[in-house]
N, C-alpha and C positions, 0 to 999 in steps of 0.2 A: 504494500500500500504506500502509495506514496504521499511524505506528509505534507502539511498546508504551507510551511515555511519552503520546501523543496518547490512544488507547485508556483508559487509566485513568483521564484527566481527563476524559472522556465524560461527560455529565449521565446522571442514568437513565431513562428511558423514561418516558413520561408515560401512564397508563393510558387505554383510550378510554373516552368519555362517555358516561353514561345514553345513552338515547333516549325514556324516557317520564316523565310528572313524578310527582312524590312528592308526596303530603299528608304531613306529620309533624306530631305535634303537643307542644308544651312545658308540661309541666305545673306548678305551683305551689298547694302543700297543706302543711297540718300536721296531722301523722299523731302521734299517741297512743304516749306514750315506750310501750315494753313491750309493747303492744299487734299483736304480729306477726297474729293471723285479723282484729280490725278494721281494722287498715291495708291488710291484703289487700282488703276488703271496700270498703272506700272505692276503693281502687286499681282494682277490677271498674269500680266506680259514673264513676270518671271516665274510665277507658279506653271505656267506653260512649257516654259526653259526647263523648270523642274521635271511635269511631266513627259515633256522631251528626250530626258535622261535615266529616266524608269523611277522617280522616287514617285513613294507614296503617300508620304508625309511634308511639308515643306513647314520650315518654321521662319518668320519674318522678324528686321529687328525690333525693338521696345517703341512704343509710340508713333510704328510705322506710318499709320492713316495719319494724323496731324503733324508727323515731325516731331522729335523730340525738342524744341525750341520753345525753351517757357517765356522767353518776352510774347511769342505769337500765343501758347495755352494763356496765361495768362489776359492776353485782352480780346480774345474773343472766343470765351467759351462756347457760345453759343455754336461757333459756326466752327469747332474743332473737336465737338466732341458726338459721339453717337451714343444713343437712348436704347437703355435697355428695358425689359418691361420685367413684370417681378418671378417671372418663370426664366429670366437671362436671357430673353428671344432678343436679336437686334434687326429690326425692319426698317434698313437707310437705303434709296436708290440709289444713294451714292457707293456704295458697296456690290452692286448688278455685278462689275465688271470681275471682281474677284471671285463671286457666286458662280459666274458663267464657267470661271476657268477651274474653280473645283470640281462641276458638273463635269465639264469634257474631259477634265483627267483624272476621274476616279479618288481625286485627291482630299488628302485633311490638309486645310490649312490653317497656322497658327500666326495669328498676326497680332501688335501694338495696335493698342487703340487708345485713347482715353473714354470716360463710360460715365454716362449721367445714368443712377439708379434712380426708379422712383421713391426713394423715399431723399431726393436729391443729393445724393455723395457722388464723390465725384472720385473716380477711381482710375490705374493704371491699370490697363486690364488687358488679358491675352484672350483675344478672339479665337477662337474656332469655329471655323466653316467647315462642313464636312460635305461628303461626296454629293449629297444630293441639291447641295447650297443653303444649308440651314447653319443660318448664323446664331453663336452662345455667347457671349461672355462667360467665357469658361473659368478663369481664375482672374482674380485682383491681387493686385501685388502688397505682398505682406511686410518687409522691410521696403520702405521710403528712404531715399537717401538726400541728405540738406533740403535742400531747399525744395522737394517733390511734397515737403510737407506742408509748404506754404500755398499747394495749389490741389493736393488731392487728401481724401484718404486712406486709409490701410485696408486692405482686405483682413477678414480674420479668421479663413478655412483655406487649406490647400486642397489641392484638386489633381484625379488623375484621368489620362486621357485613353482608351483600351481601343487597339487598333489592330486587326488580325493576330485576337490575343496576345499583342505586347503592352502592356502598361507602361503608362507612363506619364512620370510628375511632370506636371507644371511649375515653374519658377520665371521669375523676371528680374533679371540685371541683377542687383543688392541680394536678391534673397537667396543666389548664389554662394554670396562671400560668407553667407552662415551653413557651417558643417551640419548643423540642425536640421537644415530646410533639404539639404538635399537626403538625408540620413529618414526625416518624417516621410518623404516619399518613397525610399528603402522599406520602411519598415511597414509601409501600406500596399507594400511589391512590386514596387516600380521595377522592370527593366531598363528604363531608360529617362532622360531627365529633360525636357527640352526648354531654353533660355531665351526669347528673347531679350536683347541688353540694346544698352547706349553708353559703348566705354570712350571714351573719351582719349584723345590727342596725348600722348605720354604715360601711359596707364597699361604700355602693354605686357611689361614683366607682371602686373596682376592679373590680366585676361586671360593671360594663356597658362597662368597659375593655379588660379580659383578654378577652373572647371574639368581641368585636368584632375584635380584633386578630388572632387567630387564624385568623377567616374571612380577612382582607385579607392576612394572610402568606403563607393557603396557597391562595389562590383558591377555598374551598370554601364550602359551607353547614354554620350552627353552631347545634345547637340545644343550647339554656341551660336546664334546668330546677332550679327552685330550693325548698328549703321557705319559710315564710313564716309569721310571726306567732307563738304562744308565747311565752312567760315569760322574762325574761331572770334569769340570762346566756346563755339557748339561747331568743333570739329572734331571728328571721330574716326576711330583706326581700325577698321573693317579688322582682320583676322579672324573672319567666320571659319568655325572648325565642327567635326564630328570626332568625337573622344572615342574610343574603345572600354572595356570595362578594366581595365587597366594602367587608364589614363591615356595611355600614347594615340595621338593624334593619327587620324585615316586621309583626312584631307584638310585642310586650312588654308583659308585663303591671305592674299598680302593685305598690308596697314593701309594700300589704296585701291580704290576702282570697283565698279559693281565684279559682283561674283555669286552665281550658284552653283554650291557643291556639293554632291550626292554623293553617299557614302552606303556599305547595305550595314544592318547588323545581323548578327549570324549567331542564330540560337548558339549551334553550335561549340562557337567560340565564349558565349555567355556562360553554358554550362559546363567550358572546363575549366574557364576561368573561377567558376563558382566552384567547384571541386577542389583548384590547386589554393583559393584565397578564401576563407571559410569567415569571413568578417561579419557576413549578415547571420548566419547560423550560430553562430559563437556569441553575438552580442547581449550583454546581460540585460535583462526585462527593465533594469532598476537602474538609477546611478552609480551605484552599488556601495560598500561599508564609508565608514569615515576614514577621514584623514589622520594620520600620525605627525605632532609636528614635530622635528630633528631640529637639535641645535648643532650647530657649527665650529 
């Protein structure tokens, strides 16, 4: 019999594995502050590229539909932000054109949005349109970073996205840089993690840091989408990457210039990887005992 003390220090259950592989692909673009129908419009043009190159999955960077440019969020919300209704449905025509291009290529996609809830918050949120053009605001971003707090707020659930049985968390930009965020999606059985971000001009020893780390924490696959190029001080260093569950990079793109790049993930390789690195199955349920403090 096993007792109640053994019982709750139990690890949790480690979810079972794909069995078929995923094309996903990592995009890296600069999309037009204010510009919500031609960002959508570009956003068509590249999920196209995507399905072009056999992915199934396409992720876009952080606040793609507006542009990550808070001088533009800031003064006109109105006309940067898309309304979601209380079931997460988004019904903008300015979004047709991304709708059409999930349609024709079987494809999920994940894009940047900003996101008027009705109970009016205002959120950073990753859209998902799925194959048949039905748009969600699927997750709100949970760590804010400076100044995102002066113009939205936090989400306060993570979210997974389940796509020819592979799972997979949701995160956006910041909530990367926390081992938590990606480790809550780990332990909900994520195989995979996907990012829209907005890193920034100089920043790239962290970029290609943080999500590298991520994959190898949680034994998953990570895909990094980033914007890239624009005026600074809102310029940004594309290096969109797909991680391996290992951390090591499959394909990544350079600090300039549009890029979509398709990587698959391979059960396969997830479940030796998860054989040889036992990190999710090992993880204790708990924080686990206290600390001993040592003098010196």
């Amino acid at each position: 019999m096993t007792s109640p003390r053994a019982a709750a220090s139990a690890p949790p259950p480690v979810t079972p594995l794909p069995t078929v592989p995923l094309a996903v692909a990592a995009v890296q673009a600069e999309p037009v502050p204010g510009d919500v129908a031609g960002n959508a419009r570009a956003a068509g043009a590249l999920a196209g590229r995507a399905t072009d190159a056999g992915a199934r999955v396409v992720v876009l960077p952080e606040l793609f539909l507006p542009a990550y440019h808070p001088p533009t969020l800031a003064a006109d919300p109105a006309g940067t932000d898309v309304l979601a209704d209380a079931a997460g449905l988004v019904d903008d025509p300015r979004l047709d054109p991304l709708r059409a291009a999930a349609r024709a290529g079987g494809l999920t996609v994940v894009v940047g949005a900003a996101v008027r809830l009705p109970d009016r918050r205002r959120t950073i949120a990753a859209l998902v349109v799925d194959p048949a053009g039905t748009v969600r605001a699927g997750y709100h971003k949970q760590q804010l970073w400076g100044d995102e707090r002066d113009l939205f707020d936090p989400g306060d659930r993570g979210a997974t996205l389940v796509v020819d049985g592979w799972r997979l968390g949701l995160g956006i930009c910041y909530d990367g840089c926390f081992p938590e965020h990606g480790r809550a999606a780990a332990a909900d059985g994520a195989h995979g993690y996907l990012c829209p971000s907005g890193y920034l001009a100089g920043s790239a020893h962290r970029r290609d840091l943080y999500y590298a780390a991520r994959a190898l924490d949680n034994t998953m696959y990570v895909v990094f989408a980033n914007a890239v190029d624009g005026a600074d001080p809102w310029r940004f260093n594309g290096g969109a990457a797909v991680y391996d569950p290992q951390g090591r990079p499959l394909v990544r793109g350079a600090d300039t210039g549009t890029d979509v790049l398709v990587a698959t993930c391979d059960p396969a390789l997830l479940a030796d990887t998860r054989t040889a690195h036992t990190m999710l199955a090992d993880r204790p349920a708990g924080p686990g005992a206290g600390r001993t403090q040592l003098a010196g």
